[in-house]
C-alpha positions in Angstrom: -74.1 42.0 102.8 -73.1 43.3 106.3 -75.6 45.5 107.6 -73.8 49.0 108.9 -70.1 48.4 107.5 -68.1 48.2 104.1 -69.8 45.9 101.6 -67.6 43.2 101.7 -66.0 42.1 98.1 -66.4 38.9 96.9 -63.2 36.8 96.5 -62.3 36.0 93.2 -60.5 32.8 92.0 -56.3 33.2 91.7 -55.6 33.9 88.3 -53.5 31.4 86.6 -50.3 32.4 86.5 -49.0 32.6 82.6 -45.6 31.0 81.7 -43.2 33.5 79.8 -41.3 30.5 78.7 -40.8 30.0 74.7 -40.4 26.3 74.7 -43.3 25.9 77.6 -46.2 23.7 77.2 -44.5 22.7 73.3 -44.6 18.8 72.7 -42.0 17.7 70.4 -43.5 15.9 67.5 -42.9 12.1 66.5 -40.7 11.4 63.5 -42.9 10.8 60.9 -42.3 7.2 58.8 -42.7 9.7 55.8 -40.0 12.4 56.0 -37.0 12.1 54.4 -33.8 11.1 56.7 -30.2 13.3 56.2 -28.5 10.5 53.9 -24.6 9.4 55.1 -23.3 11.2 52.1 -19.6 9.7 53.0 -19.8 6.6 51.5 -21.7 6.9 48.3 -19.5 10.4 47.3 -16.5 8.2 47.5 -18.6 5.2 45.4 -19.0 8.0 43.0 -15.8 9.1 42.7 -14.6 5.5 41.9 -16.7 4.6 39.4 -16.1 9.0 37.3 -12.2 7.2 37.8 -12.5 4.3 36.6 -14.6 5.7 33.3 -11.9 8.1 32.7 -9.0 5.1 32.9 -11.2 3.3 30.7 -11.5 6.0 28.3 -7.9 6.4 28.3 -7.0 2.9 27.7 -9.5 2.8 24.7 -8.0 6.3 22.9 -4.5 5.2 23.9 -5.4 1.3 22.0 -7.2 3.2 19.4 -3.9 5.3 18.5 -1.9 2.3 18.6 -0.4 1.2 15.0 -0.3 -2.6 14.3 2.8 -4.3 12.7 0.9 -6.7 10.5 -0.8 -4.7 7.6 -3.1 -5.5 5.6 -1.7 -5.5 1.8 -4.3 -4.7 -1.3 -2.7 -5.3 -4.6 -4.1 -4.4 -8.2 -1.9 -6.9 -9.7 0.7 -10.2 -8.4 2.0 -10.4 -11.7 5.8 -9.7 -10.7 5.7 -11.1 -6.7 2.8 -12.9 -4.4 0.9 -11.0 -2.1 3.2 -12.4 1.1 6.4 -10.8 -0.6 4.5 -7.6 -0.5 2.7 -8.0 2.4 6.7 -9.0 4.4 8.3 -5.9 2.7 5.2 -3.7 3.8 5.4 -5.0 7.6 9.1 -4.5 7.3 9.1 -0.5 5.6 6.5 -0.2 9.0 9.6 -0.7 11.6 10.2 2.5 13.1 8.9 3.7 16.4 6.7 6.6 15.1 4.7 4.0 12.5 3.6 2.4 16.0 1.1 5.2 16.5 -1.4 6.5 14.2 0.1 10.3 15.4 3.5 10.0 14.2 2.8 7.6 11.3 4.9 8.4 8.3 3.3 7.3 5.5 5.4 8.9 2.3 8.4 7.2 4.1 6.9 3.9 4.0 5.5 4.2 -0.3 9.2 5.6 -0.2 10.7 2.2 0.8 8.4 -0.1 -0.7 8.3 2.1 -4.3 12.6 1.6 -3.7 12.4 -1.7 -3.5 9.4 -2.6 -6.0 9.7 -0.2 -9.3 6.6 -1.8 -10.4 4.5 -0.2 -7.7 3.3 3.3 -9.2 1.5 4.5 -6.1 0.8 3.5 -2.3 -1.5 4.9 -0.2 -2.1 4.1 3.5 -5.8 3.7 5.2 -5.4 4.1 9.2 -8.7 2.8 10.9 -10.4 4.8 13.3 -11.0 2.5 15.7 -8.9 -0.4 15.1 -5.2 -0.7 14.7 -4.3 -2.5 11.5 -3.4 -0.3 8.5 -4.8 -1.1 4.7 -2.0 -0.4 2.5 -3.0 -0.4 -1.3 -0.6 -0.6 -3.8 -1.2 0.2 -7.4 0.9 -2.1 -9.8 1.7 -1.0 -13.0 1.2 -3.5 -16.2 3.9 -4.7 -17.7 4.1 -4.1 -21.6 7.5 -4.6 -22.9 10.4 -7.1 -22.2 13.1 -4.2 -22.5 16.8 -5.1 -23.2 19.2 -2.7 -22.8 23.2 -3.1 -22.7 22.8 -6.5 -22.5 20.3 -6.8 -19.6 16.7 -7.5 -20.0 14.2 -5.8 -17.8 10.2 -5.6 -17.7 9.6 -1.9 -18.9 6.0 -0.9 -17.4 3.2 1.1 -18.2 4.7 4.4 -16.7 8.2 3.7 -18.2 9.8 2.4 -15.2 12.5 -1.1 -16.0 11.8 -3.6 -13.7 14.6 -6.2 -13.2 12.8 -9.4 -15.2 12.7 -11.6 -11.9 9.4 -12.7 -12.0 6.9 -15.4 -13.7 8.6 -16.4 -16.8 5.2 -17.6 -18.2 4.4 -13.8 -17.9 7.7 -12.5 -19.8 6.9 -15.3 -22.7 3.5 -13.2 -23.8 5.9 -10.0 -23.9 7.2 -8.2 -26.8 10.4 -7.3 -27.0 12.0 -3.5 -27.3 15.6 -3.7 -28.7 17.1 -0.8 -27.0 19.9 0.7 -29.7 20.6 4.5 -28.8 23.4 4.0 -26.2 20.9 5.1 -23.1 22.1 3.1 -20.0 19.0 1.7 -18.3 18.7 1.8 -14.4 16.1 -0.6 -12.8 13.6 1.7 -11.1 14.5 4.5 -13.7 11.9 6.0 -16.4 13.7 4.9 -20.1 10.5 6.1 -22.1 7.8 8.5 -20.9 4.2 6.8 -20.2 2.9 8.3 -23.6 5.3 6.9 -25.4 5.0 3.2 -23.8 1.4 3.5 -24.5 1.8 4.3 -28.1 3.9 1.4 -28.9 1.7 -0.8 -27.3 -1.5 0.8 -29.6 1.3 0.0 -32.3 1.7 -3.3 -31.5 -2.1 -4.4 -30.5 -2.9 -3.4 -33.6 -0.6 -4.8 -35.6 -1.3 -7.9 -33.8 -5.2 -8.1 -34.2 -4.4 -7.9 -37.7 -2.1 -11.0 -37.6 1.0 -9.4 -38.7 3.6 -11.6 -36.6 5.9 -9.2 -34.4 9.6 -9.7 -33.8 10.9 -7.0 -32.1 10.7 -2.8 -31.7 14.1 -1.1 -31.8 14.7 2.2 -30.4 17.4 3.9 -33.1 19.6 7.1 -31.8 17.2 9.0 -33.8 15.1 10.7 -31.1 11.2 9.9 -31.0 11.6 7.5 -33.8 10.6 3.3 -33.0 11.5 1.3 -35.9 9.1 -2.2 -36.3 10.6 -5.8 -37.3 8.4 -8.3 -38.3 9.0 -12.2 -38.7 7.6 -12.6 -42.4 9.4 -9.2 -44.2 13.1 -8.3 -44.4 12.5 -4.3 -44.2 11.8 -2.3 -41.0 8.8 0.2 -40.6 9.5 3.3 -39.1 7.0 5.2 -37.0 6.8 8.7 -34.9 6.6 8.0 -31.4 5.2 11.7 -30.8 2.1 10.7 -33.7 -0.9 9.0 -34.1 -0.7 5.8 -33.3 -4.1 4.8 -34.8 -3.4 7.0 -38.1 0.3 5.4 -38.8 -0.6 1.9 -38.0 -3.5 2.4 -40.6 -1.1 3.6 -43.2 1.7 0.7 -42.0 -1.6 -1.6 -42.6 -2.0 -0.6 -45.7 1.0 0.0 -47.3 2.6 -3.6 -46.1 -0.9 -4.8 -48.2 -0.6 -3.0 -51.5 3.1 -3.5 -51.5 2.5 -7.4 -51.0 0.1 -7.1 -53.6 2.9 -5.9 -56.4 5.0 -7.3 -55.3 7.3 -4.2 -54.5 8.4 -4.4 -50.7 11.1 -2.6 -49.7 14.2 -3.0 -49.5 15.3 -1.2 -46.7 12.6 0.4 -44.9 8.7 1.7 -44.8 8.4 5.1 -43.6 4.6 5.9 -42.4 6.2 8.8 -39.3 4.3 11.4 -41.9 0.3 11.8 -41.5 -1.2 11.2 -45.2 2.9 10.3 -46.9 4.0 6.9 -47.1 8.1 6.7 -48.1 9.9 3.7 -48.3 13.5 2.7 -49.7 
């Protein structure tokens, strides 16, 4: 202190000055081994790109080879009696020409059974199976028996189960075991062409099953002009036995069974004709 004057004041240390910068003093941190880096998305969006492209041209190729129709079907029969398999299996691959069978869009399938039933009478149904996945078609054809050898205006034909005359063309060890239907009332048969109506074929054949279990030796059936009448020759009798094609056939072979056996018995057969077309009657001339 100075004696007599102004205490003097003590000096004080400068004040540091402080920085108004933001960014002062602020070290910048190392990159840390840990944190993730900003990927080069360039390369690997265009990787993706290829790879959504090339699933959708493979998708493509595999719906577009999936539609696809093959020429070579496959051919399921129910019977070969009147062709082989390959003739059926050719005419199918051949019915299957046009450009719209090629896919399974477009595939006409009542055209083909159309062409096929046209050129094989016998065939009584066709139905087409299209694989999902793969490209060959299963065509299945139902074949109808045959029953009858059927001659008419001096042709013979195979007459079906539904009816239909087939042109006799196939395996003659087949047509032997036939029996025979004399056509007589003037009807002009057409191959592919219904002459008798599926419950009339199938009566006759009852008829004649019947008549054969019980070892009665057929010769022929004749169809007269009378309508729904089928007259029956036998090899051991000179008559005829007429029968009602709209009947029973059970019942009126029963009473033909019968009748031929009394008759035999007395010594009284006909004539003419036996007459069994009447349930319970028996008439014969």
């Amino acid at each position: 202190m100075r004696l007599g004057g102004k205490p003097r004041q003590a000096k004080l240390p400068p004040k540091k000055q402080v920085a108004t910068s933001y960014y002062r003093g602020v070290e910048q941190p190392s990159p840390s081994p840990f944190k993730s880096k900003p990927t080069q998305k360039g390369w690997r969006t265009r990787l993706v790109k290829s790879e959504d492209l090339l699933l959708l041209v493979v998708i493509l190729v595999c719906l577009v080879y999936s539609l696809v129709v093959s020429a070579n079907p496959k051919v399921v029969l129910t019977s070969s009696d009147y062709h082989s398999p390959s003739i059926y299996r050719t005419a199918a691959a051949q019915a299957m020409n046009g450009f719209k069978d090629r896919n399974k869009l477009t595939f006409d399938e009542p055209a083909v059974a159309s062409k096929l039933q046209a050129q094989f009478p016998e065939i009584s149904k066709v139905s087409v199976e299209l694989p999902l996945i793969g490209q060959q078609p299963v065509i299945r054809l139902n074949i109808a028996n045959p029953e009858f050898l059927f001659n008419s205006n001096g042709q013979q034909y195979v007459l079906t189960a539904n009816g239909i005359v087939v042109p006799n063309s196939f395996n003659p060890r087949i047509t032997k075991t036939l029996v025979t239907i004399n056509d007589l009332s003037g009807f002009h048969a057409q191959p592919g062409k219904a002459v008798l109506s599926a419950q009339q074929v199938a009566f006759i054949s009852t008829v004649a099953s019947q008549i054969q279990a019980a070892k009665v030796p057929i010769k022929s059936f004749n169809l007269p002009p009378a309508a729904q009448e089928v007259d029956l020759y036998t090899k051991d009798q000179n008559y005829y036995t007429k029968f009602y094609l709209g009947g029973n056939a059970l019942v009126e072979t029963g009473q033909y069974l019968a009748a031929r056996h009394q008759l035999s018995a007395q010594n009284q057969n006909p004539s003419q004709y036996l007459d069994v077309r009447v349930e319970g009657k028996i008439f014969y001339k």
